[in-house]
PQR file with spaces between the fields and no chain letter, atoms N, CA, C, O and H, PARSE charges and radii, in Angstrom:
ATOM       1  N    UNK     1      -8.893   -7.732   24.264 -0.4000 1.5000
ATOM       2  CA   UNK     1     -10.149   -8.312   23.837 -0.0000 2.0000
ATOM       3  C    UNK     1     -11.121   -7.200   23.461  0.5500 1.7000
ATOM       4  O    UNK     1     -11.305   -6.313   24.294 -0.5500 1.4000
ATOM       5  N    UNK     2     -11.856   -7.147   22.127 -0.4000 1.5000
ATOM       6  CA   UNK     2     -13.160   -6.581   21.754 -0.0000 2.0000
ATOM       7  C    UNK     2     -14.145   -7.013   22.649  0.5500 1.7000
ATOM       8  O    UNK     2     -14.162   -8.236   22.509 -0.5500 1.4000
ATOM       9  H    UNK     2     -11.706   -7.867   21.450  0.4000 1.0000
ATOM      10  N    UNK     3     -14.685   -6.808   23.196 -0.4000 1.5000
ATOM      11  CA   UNK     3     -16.573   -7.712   23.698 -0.0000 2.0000
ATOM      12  C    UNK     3     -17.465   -6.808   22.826  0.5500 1.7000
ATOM      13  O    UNK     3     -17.546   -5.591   22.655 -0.5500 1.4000
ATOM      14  H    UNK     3     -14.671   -5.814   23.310  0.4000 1.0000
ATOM      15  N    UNK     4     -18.137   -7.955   22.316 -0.4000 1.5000
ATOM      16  CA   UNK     4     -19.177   -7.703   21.995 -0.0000 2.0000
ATOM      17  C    UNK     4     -20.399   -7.289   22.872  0.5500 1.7000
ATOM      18  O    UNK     4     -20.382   -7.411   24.097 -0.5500 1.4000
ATOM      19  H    UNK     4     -18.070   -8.943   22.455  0.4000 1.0000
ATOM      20  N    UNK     5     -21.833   -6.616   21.930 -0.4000 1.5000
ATOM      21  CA   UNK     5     -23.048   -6.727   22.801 -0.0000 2.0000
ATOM      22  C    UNK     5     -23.431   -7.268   23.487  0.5500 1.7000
ATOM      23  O    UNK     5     -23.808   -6.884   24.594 -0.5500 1.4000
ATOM      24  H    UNK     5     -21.847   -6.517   20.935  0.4000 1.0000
ATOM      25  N    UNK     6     -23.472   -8.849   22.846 -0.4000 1.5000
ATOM      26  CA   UNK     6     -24.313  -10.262   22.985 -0.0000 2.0000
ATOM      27  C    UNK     6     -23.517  -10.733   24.127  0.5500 1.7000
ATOM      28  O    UNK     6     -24.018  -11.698   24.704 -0.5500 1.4000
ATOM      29  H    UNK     6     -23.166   -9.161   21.947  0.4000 1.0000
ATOM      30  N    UNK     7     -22.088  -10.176   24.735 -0.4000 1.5000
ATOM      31  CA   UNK     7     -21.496  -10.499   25.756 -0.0000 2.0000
ATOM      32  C    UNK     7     -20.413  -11.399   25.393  0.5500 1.7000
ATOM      33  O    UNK     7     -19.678  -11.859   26.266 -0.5500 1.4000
ATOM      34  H    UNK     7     -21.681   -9.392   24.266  0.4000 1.0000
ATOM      35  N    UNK     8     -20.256  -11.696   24.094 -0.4000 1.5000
ATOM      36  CA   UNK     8     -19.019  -12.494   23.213 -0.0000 2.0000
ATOM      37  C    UNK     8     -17.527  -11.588   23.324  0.5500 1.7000
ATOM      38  O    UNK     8     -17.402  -10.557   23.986 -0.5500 1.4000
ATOM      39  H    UNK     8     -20.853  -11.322   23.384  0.4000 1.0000
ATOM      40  N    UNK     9     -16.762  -12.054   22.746 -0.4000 1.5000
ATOM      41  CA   UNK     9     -15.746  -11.077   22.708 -0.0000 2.0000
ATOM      42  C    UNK     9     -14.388  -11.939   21.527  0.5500 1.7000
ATOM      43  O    UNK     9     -13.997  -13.091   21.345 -0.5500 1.4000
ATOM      44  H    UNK     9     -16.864  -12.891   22.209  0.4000 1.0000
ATOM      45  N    UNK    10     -14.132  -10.849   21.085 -0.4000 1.5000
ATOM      46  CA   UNK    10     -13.136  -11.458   20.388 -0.0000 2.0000
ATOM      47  C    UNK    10     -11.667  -10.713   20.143  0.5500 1.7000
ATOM      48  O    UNK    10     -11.678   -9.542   20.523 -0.5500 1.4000
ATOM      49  H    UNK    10     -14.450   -9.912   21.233  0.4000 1.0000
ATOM      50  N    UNK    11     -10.404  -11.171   19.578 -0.4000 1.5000
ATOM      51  CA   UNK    11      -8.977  -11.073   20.007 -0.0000 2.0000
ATOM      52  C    UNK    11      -8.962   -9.974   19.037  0.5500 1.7000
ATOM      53  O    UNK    11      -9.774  -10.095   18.120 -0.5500 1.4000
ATOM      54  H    UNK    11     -10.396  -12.122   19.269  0.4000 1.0000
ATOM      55  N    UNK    12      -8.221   -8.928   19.032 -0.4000 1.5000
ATOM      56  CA   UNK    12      -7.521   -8.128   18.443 -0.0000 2.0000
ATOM      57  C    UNK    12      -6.432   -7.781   18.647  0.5500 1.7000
ATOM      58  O    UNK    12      -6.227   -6.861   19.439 -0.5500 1.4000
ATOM      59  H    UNK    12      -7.561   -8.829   19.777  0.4000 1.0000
ATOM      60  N    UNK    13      -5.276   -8.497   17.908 -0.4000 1.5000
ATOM      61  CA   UNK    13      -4.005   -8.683   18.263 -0.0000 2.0000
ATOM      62  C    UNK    13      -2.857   -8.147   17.178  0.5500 1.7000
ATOM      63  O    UNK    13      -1.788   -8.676   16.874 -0.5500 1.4000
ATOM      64  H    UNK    13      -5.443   -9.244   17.264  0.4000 1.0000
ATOM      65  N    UNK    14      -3.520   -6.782   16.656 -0.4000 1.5000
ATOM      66  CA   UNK    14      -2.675   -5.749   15.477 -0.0000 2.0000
ATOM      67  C    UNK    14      -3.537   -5.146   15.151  0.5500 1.7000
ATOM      68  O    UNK    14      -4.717   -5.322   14.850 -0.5500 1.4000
ATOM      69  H    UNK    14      -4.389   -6.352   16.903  0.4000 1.0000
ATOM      70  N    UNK    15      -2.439   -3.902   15.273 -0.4000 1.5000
ATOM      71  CA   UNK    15      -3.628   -2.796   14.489 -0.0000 2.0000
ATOM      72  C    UNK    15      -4.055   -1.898   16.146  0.5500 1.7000
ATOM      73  O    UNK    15      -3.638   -2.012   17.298 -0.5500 1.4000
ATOM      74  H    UNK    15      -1.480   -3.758   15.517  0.4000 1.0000
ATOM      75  N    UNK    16      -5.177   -0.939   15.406 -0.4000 1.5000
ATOM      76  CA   UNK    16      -6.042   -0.222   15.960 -0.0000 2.0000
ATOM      77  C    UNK    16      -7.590   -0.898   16.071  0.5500 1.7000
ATOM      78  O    UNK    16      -8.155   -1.696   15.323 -0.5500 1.4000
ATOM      79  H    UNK    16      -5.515   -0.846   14.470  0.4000 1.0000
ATOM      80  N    UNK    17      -8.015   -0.276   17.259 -0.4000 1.5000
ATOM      81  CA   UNK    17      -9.448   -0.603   17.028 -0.0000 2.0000
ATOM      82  C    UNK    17     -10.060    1.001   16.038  0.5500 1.7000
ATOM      83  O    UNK    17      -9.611    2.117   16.299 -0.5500 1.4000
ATOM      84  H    UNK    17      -7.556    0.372   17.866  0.4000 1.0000
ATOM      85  N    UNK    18     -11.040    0.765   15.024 -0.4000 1.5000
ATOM      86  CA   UNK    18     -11.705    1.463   15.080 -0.0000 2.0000
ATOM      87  C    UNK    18     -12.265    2.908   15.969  0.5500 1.7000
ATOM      88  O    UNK    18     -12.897    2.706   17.006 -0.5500 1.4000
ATOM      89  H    UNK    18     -11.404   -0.142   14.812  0.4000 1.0000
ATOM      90  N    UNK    19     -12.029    4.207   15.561 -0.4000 1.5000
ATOM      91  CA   UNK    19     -12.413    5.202   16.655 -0.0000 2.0000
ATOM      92  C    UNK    19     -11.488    5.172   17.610  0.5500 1.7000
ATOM      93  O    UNK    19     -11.768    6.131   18.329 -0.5500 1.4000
ATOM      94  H    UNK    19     -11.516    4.371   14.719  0.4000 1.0000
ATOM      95  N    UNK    20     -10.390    4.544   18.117 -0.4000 1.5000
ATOM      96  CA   UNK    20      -9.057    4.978   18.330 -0.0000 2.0000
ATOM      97  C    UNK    20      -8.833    5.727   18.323  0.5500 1.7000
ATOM      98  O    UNK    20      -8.844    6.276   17.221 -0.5500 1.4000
ATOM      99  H    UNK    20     -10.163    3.764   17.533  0.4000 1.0000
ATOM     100  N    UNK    21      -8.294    6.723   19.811 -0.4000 1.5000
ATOM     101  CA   UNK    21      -7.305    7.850   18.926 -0.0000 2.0000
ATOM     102  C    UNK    21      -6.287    7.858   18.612  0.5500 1.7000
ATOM     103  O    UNK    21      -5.786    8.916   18.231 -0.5500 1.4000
ATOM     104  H    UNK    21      -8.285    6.277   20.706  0.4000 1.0000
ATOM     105  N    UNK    22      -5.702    6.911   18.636 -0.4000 1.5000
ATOM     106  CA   UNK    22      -4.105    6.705   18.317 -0.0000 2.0000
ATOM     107  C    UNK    22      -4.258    6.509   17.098  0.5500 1.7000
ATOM     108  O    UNK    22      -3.342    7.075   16.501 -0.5500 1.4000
ATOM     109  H    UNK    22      -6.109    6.052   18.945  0.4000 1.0000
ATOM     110  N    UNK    23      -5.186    5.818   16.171 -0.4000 1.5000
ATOM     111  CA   UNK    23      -5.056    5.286   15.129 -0.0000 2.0000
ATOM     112  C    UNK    23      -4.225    5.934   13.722  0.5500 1.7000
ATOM     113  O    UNK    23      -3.556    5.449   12.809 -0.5500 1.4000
ATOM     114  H    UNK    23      -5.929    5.358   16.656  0.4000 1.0000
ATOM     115  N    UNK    24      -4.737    7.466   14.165 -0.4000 1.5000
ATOM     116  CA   UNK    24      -4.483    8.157   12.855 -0.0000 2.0000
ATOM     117  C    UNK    24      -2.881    8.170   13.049  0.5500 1.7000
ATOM     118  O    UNK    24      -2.270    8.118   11.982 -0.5500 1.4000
ATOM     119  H    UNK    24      -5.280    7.860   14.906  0.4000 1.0000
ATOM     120  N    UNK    25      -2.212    8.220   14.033 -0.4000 1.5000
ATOM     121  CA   UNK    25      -0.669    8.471   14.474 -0.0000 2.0000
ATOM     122  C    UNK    25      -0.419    7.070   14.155  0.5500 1.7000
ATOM     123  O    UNK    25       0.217    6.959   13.106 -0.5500 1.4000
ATOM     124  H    UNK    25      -2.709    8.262   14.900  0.4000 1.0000
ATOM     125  N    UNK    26      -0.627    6.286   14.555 -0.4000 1.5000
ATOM     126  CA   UNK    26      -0.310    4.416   14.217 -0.0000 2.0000
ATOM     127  C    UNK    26      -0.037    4.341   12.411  0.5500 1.7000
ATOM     128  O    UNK    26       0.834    3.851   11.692 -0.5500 1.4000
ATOM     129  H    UNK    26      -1.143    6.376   15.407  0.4000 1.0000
ATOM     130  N    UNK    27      -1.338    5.139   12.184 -0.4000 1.5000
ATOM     131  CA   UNK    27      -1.161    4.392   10.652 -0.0000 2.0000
ATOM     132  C    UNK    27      -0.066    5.533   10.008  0.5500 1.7000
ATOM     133  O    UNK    27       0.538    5.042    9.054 -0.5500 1.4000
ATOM     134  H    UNK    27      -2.046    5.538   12.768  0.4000 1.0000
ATOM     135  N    UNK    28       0.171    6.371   10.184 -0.4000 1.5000
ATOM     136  CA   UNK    28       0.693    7.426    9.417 -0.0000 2.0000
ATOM     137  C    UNK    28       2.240    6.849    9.789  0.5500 1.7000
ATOM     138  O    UNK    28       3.102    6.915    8.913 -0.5500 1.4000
ATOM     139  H    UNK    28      -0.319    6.770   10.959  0.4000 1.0000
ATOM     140  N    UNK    29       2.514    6.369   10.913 -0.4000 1.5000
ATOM     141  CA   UNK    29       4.089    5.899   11.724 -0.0000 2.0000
ATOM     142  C    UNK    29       4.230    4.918   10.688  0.5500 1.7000
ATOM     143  O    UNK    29       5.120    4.904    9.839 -0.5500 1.4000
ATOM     144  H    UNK    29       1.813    6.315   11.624  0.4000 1.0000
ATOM     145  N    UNK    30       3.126    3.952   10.839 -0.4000 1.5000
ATOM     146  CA   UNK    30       3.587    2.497    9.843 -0.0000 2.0000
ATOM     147  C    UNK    30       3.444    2.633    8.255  0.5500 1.7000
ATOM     148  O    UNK    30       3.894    1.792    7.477 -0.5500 1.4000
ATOM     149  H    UNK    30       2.402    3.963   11.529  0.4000 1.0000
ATOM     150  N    UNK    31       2.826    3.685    7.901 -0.4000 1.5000
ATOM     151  CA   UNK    31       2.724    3.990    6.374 -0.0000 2.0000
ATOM     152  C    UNK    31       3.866    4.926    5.770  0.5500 1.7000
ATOM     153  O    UNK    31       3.949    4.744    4.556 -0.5500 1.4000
ATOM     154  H    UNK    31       2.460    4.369    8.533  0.4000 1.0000
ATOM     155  N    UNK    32       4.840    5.945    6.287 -0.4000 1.5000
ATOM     156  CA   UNK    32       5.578    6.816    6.071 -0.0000 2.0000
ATOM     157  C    UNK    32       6.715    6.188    5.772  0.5500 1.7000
ATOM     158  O    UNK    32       7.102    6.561    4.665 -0.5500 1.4000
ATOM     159  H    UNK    32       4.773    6.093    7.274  0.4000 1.0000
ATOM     160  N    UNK    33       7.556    5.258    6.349 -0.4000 1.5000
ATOM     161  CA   UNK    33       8.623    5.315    6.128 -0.0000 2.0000
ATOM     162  C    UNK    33       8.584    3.900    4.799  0.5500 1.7000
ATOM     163  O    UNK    33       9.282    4.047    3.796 -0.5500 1.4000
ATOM     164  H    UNK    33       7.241    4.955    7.249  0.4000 1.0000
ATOM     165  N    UNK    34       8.032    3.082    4.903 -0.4000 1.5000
ATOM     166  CA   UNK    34       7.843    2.395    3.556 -0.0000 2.0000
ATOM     167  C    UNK    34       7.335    2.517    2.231  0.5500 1.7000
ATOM     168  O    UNK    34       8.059    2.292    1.261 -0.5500 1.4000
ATOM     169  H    UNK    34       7.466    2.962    5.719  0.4000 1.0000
ATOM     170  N    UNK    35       5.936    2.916    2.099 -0.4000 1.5000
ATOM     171  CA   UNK    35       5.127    3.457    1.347 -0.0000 2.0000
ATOM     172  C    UNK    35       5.763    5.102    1.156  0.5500 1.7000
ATOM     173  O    UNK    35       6.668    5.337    0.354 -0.5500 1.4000
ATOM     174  H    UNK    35       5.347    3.099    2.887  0.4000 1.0000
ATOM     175  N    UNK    36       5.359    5.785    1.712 -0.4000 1.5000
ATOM     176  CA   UNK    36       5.686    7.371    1.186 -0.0000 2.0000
ATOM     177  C    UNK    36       6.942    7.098    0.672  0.5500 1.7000
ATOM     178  O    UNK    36       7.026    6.977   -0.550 -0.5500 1.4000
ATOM     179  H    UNK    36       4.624    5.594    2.363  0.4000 1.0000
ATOM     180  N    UNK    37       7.933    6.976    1.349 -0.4000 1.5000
ATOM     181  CA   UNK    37       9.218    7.108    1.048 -0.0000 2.0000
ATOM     182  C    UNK    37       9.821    6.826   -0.464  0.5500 1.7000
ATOM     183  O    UNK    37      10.607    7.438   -1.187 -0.5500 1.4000
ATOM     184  H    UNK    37       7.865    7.074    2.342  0.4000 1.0000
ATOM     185  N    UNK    38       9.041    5.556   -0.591 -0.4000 1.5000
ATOM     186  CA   UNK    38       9.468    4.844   -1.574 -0.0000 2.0000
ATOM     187  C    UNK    38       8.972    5.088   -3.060  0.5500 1.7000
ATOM     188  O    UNK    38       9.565    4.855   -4.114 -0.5500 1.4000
ATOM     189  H    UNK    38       8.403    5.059   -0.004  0.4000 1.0000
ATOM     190  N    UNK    39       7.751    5.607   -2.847 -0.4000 1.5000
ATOM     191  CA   UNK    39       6.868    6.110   -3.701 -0.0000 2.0000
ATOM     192  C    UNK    39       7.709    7.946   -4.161  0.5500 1.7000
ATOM     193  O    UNK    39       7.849    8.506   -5.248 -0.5500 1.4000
ATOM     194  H    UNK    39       7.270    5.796   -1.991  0.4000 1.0000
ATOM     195  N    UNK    40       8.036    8.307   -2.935 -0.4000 1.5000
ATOM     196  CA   UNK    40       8.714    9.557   -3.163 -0.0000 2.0000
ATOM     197  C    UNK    40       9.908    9.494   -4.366  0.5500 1.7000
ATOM     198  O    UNK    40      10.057   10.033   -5.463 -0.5500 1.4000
ATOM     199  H    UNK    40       7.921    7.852   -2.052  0.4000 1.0000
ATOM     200  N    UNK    41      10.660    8.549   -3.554 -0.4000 1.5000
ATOM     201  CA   UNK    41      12.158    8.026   -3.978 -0.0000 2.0000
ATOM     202  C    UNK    41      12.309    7.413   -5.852  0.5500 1.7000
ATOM     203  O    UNK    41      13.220    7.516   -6.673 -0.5500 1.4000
ATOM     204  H    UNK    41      10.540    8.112   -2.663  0.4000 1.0000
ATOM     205  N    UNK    42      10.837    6.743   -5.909 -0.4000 1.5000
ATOM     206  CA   UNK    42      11.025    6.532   -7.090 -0.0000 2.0000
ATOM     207  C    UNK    42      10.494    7.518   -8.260  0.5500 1.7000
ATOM     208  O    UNK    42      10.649    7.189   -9.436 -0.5500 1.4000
ATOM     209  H    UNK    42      10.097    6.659   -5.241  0.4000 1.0000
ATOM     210  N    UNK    43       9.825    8.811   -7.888 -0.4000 1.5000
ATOM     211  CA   UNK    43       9.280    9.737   -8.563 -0.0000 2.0000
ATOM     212  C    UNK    43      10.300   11.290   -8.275  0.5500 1.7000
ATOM     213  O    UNK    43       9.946   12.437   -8.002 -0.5500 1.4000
ATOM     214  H    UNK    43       9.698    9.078   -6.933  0.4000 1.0000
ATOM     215  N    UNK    44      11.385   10.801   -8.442 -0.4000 1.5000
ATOM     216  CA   UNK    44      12.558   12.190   -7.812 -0.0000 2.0000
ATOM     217  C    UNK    44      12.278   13.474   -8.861  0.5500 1.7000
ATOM     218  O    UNK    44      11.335   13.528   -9.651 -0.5500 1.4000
ATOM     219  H    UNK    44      11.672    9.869   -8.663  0.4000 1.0000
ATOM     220  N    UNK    45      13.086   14.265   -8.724 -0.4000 1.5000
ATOM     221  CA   UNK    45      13.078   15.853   -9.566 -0.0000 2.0000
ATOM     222  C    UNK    45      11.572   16.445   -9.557  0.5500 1.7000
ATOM     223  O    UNK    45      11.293   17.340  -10.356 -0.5500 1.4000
ATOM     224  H    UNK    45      13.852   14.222   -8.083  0.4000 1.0000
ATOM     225  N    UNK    46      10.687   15.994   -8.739 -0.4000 1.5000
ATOM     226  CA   UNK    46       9.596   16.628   -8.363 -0.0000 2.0000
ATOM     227  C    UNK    46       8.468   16.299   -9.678  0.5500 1.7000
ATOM     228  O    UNK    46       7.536   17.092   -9.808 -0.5500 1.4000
ATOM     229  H    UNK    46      10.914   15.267   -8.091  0.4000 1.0000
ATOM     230  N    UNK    47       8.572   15.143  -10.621 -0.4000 1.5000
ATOM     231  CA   UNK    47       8.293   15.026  -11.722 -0.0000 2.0000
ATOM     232  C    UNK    47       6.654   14.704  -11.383  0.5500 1.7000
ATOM     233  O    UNK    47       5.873   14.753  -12.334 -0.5500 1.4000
ATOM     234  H    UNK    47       9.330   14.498  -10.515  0.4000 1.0000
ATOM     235  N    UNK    48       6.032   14.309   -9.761 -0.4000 1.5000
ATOM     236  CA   UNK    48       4.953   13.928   -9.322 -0.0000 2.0000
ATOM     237  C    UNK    48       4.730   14.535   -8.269  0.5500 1.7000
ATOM     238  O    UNK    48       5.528   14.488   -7.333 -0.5500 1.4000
ATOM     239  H    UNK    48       6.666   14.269   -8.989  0.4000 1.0000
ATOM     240  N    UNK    49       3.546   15.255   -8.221 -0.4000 1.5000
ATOM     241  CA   UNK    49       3.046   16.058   -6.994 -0.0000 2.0000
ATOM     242  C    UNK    49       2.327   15.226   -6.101  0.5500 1.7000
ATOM     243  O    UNK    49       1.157   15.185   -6.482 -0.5500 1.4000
ATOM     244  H    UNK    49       2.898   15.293   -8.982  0.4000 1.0000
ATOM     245  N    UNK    50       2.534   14.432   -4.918 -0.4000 1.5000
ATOM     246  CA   UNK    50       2.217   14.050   -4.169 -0.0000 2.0000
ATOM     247  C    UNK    50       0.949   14.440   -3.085  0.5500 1.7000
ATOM     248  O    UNK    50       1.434   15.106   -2.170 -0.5500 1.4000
ATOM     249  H    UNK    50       3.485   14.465   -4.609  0.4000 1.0000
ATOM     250  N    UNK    51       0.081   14.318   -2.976 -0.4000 1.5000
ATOM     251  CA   UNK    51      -0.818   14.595   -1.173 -0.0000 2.0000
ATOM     252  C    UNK    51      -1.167   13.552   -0.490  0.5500 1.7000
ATOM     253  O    UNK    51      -1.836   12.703   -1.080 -0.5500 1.4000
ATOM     254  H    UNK    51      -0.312   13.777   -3.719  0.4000 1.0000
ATOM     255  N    UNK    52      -0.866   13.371    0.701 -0.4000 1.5000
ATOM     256  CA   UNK    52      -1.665   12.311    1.755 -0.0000 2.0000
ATOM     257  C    UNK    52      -1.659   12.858    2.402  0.5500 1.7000
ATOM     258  O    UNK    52      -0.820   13.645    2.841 -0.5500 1.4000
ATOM     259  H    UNK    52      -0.323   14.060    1.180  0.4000 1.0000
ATOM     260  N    UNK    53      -3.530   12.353    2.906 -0.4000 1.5000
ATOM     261  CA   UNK    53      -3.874   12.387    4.500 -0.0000 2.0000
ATOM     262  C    UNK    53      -4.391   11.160    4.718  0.5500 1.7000
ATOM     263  O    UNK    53      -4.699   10.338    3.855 -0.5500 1.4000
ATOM     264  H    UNK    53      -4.211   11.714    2.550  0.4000 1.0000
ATOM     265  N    UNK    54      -4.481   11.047    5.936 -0.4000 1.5000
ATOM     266  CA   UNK    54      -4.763    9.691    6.467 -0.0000 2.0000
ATOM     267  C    UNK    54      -4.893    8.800    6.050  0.5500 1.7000
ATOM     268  O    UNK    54      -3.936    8.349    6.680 -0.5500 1.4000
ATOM     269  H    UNK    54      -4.230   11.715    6.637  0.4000 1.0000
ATOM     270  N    UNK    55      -5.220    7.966    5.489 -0.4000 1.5000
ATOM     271  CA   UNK    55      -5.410    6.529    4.432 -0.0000 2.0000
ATOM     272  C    UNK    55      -5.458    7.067    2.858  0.5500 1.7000
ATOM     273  O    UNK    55      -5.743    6.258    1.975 -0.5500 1.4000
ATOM     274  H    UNK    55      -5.997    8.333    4.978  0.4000 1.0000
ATOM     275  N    UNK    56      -5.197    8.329    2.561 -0.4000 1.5000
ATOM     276  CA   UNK    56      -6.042    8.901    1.239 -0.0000 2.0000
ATOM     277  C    UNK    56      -4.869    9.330    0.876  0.5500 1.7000
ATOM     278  O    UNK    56      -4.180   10.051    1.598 -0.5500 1.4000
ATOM     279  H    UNK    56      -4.966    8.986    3.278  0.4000 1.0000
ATOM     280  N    UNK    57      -4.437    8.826   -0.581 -0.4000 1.5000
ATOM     281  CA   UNK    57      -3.235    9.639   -1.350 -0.0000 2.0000
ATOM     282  C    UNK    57      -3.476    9.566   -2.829  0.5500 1.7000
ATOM     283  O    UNK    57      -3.860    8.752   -3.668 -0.5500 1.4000
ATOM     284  H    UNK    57      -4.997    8.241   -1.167  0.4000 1.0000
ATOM     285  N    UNK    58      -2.950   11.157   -2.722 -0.4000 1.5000
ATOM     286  CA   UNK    58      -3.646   11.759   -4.502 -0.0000 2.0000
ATOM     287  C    UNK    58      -1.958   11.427   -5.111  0.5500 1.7000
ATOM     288  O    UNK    58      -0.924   11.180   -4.491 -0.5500 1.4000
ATOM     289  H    UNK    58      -2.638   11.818   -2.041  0.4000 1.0000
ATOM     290  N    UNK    59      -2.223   11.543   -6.493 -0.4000 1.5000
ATOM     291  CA   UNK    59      -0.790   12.250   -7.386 -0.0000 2.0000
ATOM     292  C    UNK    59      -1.193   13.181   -8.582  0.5500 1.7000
ATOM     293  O    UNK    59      -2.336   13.257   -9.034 -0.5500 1.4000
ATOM     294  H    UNK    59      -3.063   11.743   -6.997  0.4000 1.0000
ATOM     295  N    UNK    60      -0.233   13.796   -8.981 -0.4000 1.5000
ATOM     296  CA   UNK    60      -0.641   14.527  -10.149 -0.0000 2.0000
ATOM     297  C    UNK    60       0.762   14.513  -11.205  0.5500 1.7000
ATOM     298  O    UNK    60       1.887   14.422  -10.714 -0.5500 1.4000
ATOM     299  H    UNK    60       0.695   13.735   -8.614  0.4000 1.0000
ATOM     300  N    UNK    61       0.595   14.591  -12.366 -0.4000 1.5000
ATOM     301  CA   UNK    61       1.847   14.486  -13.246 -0.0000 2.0000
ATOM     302  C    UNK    61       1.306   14.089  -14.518  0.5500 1.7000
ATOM     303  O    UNK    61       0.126   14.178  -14.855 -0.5500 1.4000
ATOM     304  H    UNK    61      -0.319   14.665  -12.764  0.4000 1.0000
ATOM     305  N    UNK    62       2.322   13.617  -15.233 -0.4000 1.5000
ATOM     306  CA   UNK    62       2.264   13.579  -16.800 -0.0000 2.0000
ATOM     307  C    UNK    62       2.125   11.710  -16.663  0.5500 1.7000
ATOM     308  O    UNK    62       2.676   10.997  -15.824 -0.5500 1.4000
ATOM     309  H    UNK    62       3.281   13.544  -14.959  0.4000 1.0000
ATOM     310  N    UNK    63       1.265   11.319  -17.719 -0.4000 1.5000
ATOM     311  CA   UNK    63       0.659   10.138  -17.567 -0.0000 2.0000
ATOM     312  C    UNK    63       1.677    9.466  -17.173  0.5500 1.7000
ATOM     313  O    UNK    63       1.692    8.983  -16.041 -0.5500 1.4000
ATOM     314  H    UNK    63       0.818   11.898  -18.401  0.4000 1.0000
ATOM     315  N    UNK    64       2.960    9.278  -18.251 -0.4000 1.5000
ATOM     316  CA   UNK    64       3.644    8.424  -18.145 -0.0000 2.0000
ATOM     317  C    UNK    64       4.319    8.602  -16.805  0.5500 1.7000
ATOM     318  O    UNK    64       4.453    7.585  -16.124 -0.5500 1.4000
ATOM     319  H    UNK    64       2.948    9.670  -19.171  0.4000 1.0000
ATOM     320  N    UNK    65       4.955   10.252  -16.127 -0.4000 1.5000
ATOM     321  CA   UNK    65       5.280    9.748  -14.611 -0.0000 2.0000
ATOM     322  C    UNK    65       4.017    9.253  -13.834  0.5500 1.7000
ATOM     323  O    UNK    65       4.388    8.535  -12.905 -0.5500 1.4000
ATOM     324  H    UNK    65       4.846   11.078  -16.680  0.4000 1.0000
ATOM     325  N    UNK    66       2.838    9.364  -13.875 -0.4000 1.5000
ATOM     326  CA   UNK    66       2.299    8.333  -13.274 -0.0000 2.0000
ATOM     327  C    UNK    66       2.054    6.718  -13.215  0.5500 1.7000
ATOM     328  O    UNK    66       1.968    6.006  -12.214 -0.5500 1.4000
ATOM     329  H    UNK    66       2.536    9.947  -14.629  0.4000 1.0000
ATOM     330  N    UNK    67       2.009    6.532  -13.936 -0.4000 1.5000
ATOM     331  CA   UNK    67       2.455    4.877  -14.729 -0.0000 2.0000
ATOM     332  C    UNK    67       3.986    4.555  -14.179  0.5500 1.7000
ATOM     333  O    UNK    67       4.455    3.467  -14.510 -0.5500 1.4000
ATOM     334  H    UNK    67       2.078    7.110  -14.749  0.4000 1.0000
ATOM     335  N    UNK    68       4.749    5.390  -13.402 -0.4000 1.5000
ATOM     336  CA   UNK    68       5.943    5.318  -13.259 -0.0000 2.0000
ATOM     337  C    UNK    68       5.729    4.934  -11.527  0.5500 1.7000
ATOM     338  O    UNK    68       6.370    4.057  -10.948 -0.5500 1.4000
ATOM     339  H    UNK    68       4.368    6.275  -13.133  0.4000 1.0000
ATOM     340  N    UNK    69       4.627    5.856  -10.855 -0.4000 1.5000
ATOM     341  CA   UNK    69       4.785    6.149   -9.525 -0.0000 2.0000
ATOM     342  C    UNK    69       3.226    5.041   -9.038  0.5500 1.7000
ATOM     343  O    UNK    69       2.885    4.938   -7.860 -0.5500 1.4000
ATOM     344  H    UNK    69       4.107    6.569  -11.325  0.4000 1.0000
């Protein structure tokens, strides 16, 4: 349960709360092996330069491999 100020409270039943410290490890566990991977997998021979950090992911490449990735 969240509680609120007002003395309310409500369910949080997935996920992180906010300011968590686990959060950044949570999301990076549940974002890596689907998302990265796949995004990797379909941009092979290095044709797209990839960066992520935490919720934030760049690319760089030639238009069309981006339109690709």
């Amino acid at each position: 349960m969240l509680y609120l100020e007002n003395g309310d409270h409500i369910l949080s039943q997935e996920g992180v709360t906010q300011g968590d410290n686990a959060a950044m490890a949570m999301y990076a566990l549940s974002t890596r092996p689907p998302l990265i991977q796949t995004l990797s997998n379909e941009t092979a021979n290095d044709e797209v330069k990839q960066v992520w950090y935490a919720d934030n992911s760049y690319a760089v490449g030639s238009l069309a491999d981006m339109r690709k990735w």
